[in-house]
C-alpha positions as CSV (number, residue, x, y, z in Angstrom):
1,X,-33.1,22.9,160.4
2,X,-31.8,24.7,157.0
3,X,-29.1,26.4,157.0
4,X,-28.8,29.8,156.7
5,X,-29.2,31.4,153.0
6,X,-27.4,34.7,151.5
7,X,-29.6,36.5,149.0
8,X,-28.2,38.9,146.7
9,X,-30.8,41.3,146.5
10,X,-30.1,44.2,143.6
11,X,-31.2,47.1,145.9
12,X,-29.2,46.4,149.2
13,X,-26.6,43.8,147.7
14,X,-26.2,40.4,149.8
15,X,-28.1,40.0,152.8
16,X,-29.1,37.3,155.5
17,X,-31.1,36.9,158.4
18,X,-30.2,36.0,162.0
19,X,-32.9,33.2,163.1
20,X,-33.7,30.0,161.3
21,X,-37.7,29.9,161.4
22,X,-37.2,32.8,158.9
23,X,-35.9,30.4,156.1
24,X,-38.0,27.5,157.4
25,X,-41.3,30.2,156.7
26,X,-39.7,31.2,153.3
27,X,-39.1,27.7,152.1
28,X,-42.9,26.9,152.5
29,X,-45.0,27.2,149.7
30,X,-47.4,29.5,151.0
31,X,-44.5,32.2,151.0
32,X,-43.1,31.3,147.9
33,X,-46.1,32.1,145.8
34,X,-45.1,35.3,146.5
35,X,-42.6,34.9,143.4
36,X,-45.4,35.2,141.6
37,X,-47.7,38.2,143.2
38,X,-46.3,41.3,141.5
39,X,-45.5,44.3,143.7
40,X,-46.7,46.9,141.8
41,X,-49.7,45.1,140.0
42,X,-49.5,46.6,135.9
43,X,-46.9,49.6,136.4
44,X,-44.8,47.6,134.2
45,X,-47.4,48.7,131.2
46,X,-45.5,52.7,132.6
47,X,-42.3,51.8,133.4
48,X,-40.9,47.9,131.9
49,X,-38.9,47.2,135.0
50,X,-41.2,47.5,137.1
51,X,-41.3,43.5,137.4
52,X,-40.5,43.0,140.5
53,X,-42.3,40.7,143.2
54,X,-43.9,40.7,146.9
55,X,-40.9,38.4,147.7
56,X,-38.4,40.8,146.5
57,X,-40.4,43.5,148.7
58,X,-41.0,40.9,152.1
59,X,-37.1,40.5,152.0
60,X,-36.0,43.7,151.3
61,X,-38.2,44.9,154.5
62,X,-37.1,41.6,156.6
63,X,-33.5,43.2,156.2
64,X,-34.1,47.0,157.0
65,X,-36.2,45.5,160.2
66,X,-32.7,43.4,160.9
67,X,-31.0,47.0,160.6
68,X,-33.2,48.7,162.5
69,X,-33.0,46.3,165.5
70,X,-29.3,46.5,165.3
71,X,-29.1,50.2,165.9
72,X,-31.8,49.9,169.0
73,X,-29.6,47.7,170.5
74,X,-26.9,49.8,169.6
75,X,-28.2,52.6,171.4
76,X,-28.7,50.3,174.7
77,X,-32.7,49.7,173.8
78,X,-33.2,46.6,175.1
79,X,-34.6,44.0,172.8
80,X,-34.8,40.3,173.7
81,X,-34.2,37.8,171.2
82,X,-38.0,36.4,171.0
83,X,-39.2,39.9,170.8
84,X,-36.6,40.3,167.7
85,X,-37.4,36.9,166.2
86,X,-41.1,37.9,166.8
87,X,-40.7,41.1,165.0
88,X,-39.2,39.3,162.2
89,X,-41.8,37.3,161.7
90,X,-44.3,39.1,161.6
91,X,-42.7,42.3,158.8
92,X,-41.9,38.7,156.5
93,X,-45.6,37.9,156.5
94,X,-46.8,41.5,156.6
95,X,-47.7,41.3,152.9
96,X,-48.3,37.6,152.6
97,X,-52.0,38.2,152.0
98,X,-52.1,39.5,148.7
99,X,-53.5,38.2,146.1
100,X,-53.1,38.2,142.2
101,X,-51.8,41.6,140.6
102,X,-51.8,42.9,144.6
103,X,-54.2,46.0,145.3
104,X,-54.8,46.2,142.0
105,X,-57.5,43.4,142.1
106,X,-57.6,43.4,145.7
107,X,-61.6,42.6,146.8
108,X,-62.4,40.9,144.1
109,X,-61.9,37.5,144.9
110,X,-62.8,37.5,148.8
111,X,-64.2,40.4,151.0
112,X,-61.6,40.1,153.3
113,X,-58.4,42.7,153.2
114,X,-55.2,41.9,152.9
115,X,-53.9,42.5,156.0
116,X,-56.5,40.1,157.5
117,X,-55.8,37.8,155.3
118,X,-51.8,38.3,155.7
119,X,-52.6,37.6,159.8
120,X,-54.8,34.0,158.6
121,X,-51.7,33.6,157.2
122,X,-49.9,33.8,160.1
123,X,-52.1,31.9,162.5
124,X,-51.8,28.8,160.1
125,X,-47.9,29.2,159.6
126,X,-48.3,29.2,163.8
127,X,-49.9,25.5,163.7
128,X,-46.9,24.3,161.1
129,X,-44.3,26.1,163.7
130,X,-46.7,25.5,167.2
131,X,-46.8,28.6,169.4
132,X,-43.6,29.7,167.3
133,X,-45.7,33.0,166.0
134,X,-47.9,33.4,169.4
135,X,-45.5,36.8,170.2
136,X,-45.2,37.9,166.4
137,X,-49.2,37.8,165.8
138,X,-49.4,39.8,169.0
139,X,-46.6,42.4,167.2
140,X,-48.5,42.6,163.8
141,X,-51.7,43.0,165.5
142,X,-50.5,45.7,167.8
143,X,-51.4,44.0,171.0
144,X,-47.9,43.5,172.1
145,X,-47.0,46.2,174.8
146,X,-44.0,47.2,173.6
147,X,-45.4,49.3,171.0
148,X,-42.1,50.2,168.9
149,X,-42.3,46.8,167.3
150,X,-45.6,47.1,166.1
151,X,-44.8,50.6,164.9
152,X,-41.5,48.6,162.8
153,X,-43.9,46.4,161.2
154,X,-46.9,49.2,160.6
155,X,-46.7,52.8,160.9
156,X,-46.0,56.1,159.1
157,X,-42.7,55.5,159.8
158,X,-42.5,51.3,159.1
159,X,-39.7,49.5,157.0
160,X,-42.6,48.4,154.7
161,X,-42.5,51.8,153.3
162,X,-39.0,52.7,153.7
163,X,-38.3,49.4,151.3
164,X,-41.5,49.8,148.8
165,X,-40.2,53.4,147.9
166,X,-36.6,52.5,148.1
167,X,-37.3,49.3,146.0
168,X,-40.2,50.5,143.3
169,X,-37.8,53.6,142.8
170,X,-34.9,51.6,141.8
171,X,-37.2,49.3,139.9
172,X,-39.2,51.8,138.0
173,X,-35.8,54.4,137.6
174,X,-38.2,57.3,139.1
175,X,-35.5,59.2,140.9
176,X,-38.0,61.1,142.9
177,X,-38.7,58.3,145.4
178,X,-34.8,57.5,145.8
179,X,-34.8,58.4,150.1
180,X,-32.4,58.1,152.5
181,X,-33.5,55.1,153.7
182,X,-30.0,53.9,155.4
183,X,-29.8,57.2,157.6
184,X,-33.4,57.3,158.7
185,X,-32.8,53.6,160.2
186,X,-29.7,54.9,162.0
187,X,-31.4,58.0,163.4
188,X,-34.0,55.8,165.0
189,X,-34.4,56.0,168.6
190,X,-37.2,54.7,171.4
191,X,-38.3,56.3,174.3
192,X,-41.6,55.0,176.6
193,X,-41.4,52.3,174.1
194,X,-42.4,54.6,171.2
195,X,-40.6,54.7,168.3
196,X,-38.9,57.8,167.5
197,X,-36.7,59.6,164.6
198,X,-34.2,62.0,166.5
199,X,-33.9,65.6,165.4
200,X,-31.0,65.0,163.2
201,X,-33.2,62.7,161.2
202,X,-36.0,65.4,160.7
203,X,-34.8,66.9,156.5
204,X,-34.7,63.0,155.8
205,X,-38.3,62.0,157.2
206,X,-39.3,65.1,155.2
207,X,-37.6,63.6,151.9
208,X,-39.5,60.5,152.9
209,X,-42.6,61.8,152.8
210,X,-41.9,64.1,149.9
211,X,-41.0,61.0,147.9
212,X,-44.1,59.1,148.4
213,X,-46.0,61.5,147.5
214,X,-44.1,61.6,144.9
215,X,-44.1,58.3,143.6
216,X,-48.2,58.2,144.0
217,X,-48.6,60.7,142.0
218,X,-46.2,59.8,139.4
219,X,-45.8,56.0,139.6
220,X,-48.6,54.3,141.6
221,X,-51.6,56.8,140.0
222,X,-50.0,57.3,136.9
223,X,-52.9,57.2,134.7
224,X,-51.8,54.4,132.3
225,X,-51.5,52.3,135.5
226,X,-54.9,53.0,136.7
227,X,-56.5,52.5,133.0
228,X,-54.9,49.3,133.2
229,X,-55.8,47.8,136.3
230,X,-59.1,49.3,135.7
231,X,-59.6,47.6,132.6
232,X,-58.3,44.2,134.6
233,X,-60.6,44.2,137.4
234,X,-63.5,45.1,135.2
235,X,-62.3,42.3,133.4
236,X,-62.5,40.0,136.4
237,X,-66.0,41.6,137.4
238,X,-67.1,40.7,134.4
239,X,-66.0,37.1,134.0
240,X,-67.8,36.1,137.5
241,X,-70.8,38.1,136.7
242,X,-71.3,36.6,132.8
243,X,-70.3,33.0,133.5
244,X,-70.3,32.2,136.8
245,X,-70.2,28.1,137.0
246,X,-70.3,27.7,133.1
247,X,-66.7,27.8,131.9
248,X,-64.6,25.6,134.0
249,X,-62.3,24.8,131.1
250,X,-60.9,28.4,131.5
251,X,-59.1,28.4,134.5
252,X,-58.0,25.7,137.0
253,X,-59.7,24.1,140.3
254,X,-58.6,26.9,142.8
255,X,-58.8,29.8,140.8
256,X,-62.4,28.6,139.6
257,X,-63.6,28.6,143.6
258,X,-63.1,32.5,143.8
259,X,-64.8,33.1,140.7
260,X,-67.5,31.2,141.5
261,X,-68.2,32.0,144.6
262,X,-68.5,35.2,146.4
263,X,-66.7,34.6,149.7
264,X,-68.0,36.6,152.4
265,X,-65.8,37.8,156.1
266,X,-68.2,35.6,157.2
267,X,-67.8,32.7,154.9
268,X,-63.8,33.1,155.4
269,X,-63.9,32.9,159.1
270,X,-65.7,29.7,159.3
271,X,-63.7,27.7,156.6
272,X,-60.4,30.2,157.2
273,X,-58.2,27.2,156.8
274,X,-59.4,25.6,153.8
275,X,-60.3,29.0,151.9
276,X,-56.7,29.9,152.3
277,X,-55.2,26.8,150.8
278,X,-57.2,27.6,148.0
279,X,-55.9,31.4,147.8
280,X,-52.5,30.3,148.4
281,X,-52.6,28.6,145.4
282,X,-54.0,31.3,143.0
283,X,-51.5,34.1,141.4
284,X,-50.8,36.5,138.6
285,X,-50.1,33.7,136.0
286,X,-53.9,32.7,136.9
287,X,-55.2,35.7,136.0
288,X,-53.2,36.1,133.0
289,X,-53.9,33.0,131.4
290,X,-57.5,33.5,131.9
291,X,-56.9,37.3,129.8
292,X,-55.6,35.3,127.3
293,X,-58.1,32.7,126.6
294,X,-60.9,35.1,126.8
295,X,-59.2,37.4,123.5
296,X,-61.1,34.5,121.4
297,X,-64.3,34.8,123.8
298,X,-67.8,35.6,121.7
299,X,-68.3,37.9,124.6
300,X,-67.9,41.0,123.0
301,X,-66.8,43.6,126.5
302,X,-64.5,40.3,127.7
303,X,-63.0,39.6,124.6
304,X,-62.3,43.8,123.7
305,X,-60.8,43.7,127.6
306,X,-58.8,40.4,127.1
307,X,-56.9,41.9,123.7
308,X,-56.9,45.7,125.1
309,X,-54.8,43.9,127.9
310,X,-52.5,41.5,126.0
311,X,-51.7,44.0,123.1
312,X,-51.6,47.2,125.7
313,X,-54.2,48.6,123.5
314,X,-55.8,50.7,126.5
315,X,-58.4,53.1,127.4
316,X,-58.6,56.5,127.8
317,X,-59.0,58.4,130.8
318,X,-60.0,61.7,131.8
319,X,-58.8,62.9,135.4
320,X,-60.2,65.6,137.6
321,X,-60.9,67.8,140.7
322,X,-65.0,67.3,140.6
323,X,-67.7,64.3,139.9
324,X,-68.4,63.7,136.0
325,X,-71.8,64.6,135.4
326,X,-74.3,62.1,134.0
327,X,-74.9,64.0,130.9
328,X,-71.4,64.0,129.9
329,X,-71.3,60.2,130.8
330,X,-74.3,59.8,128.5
331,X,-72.9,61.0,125.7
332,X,-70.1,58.8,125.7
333,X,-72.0,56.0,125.9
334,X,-74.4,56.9,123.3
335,X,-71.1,57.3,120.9
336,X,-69.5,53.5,122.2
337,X,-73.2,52.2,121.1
338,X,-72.9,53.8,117.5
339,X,-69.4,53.2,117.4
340,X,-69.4,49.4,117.9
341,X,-73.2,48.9,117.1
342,X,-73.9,47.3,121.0
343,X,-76.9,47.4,123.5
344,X,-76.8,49.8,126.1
345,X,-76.1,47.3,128.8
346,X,-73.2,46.0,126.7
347,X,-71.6,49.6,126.4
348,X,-71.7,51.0,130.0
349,X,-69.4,47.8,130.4
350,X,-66.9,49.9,128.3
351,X,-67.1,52.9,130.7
352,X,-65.0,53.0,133.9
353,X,-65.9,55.4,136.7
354,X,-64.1,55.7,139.8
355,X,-61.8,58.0,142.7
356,X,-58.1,58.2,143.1
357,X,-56.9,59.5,146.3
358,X,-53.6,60.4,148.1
359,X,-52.5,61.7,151.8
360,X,-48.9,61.9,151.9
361,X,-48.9,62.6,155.5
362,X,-51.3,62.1,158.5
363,X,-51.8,64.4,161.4
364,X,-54.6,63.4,163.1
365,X,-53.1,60.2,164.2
366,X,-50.6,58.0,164.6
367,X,-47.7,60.5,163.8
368,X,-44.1,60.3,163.5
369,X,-42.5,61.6,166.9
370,X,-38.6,63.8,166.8
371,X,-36.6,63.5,169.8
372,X,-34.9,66.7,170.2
373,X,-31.3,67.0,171.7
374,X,-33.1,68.7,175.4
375,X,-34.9,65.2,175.4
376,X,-38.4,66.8,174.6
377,X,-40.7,65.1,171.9
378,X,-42.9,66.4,169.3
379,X,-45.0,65.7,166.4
380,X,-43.3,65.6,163.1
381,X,-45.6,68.2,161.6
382,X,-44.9,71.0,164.6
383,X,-41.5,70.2,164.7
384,X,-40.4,72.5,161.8
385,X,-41.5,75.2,159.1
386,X,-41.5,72.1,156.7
387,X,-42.7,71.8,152.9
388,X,-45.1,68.5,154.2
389,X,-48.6,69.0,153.7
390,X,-51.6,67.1,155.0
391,X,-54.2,67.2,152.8
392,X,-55.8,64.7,151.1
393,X,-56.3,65.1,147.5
394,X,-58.9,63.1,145.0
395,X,-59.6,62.3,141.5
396,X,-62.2,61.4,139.9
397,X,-61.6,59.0,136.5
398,X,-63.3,58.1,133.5
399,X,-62.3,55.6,130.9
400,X,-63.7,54.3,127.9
401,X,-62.3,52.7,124.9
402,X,-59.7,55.3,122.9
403,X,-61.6,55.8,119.4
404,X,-64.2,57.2,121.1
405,X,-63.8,61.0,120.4
């Protein structure tokens, strides 16, 4: 058995955990390539702090989960000490499943997302541990009848999000996501086994909200971040399309499989177990190195990618409300073939098209419930006159290299 670690963690200072199989789970190497999964994929190309990891992140919502038990129990819900071991569990591994530079390149190695990946995850860390995760699948899944504890773990109202905006705010130095994270977590409440906020809690779930929408806006779909990760999964696109099996000195055994194959949901639940020790071994130093090897490729789309990439020499991009017609696409690709005397085929390689989208808030399911003082329980969005707002709204992008005029 290990002993039990303190982490100083530079958003919520020293912290530690109260069951064993916690440290056991982070000691194992399938957790601890999460030092090397990036939390918020190429943001750092925005804002240069934003270096921080998915093992910062699955800590930092490990504790708020420990937190929020605590103040349950406070308030006389009762929570058995499987159930909050379980719980645990299963918000440590929540993000476990994400692969190299995160969503930013999620899809592109397997078909499979990363929260079903993430529960693989858990299913194998439940033959290392036997039967030690049976109750803690059951939570992440939402099986588990007490629904609260699924509703920690994944919600509107989860400590995933409560520490991603907490965390990415202090990490990028965007003061709009900063929320009251510590006062939401004591204004937590359960009733019928829902999770609830109570009514003195209702101005800081509407800061919450306000924030991440915030933060999309301004730090996840900042437009230099989505040139970026554009230009890195075209990049990837590219390198399994053009080479498939044919340049094995590039990249190393595991990393090779994924681009090399095109694994299926299928193909992953009948080899699950040997597909994932493959994936557990592939990160964001992977990918990288492969970038840089490629800015001497003869390839001329890889090798204009590879150095855009390594010297931040980026695209352009042009954002807005309606679909870009084909004309105006046409033009531009007429001027990339003049500009850097390429085929056709060639140039619409150097043209990005794509949606950006962002709902703040969702009413039509799942929504955060107040408990008012006279007991009665309502939906966040009929509780008050507030300034959250429920609509979705999408982008539509364009990018292509920036001397084209």
């Amino acid at each position: 058995m290990n002993k039990k670690k303190i982490f100083n963690d530079p958003v919520y200072g020293f912290i530690s955990f109260p069951f064993e199989i916690l440290y056991d789970i982070i000691n194992h190497p399938y957790f601890q390539r999460l030092r090397r999964i990036g939390q918020m994929g190429l943001s750092h190309y925005v804002y240069p702090g934003a270096l921080h990891t998915r093992f910062h992140h699955a800590l930092g919502s490990l504790h708020l989960t420990t937190q929020a038990l605590a103040i349950l129990r406070e308030k006389d819900i009762e929570i058995s000490k499987e159930e909050a071991e379980a719980v645990s569990i299963a918000i440590l591994l929540h993000d476990i499943g994400h692969g190299p530079f995160s969503h930013a390149l999620e899809g592109n190695f397997i078909d499979v997302s990363h929260e079903e990946i993430s529960l693989a995850f858990m299913e194998e860390f439940n033959k290392i541990f036997p039967g030690r995760l049976d109750l803690a699948i059951e939570i992440f899944k939402g099986n588990y009848h007490r629904a609260f504890l699924h509703q920690l773990v994944s919600s509107q109202l989860d400590m995933d999000r409560l520490d991603y905006l907490n965390r990415d705010s202090y990490f990028t130095g965007v003061a709009e996501g900063v929320i009251s994270y510590d006062r939401i977590i004591k204004m937590l409440n359960v009733r019928d086994d829902e999770l609830l906020i109570e009514e003195k809690g209702i101005y800081s779930i509407e800061k919450f909200i306000l924030s991440r929408k915030l933060m999309y806006w301004q730090v996840y779909l900042h437009k230099t971040s989505i040139i970026s990760e554009q230009m890195l999964a075209r990049f990837v696109g590219l390198v399994k399309e053009h080479f498939k099996a044919n340049v094995h000195e590039f990249y190393n055994e595991d990393f090779g499989y994924f681009l090399t194959n095109k694994i299926s949901k299928r193909a992953f639940e009948v080899n699950q177990s040997d597909i994932l020790t493959k994936y557990a071994r592939i990160d964001d130093y992977d990918v990288f190195s492969l970038v840089k090897k490629f800015t001497k490729s003869s390839n001329f789309t890889l090798n204009f990618l590879s150095n855009g990439l390594i010297n931040r020499e980026l695209f352009q991009i042009r954002m807005q409300d309606e679909e870009f017609k084909c004309d105006d696409v046409e033009i531009i690709r007429l001027k990339i073939q003049k500009a850097f005397s390429i085929d056709e085929e060639t140039a619409n390689e150097l043209i990005i098209l794509g949606t950006e989208s962002n709902l703040a808030y969702n009413t039509s399911k799942n929504e955060i419930k107040v408990l008012f003082k006279d007991n009665t329980i309502v939906p966040f969005s009929l509780g008050i006159n507030n300034l959250v707002q429920n609509k979705t709204i999408k982008k539509f992008f364009l990018c292509y290299p920036k001397s084209i005029q």
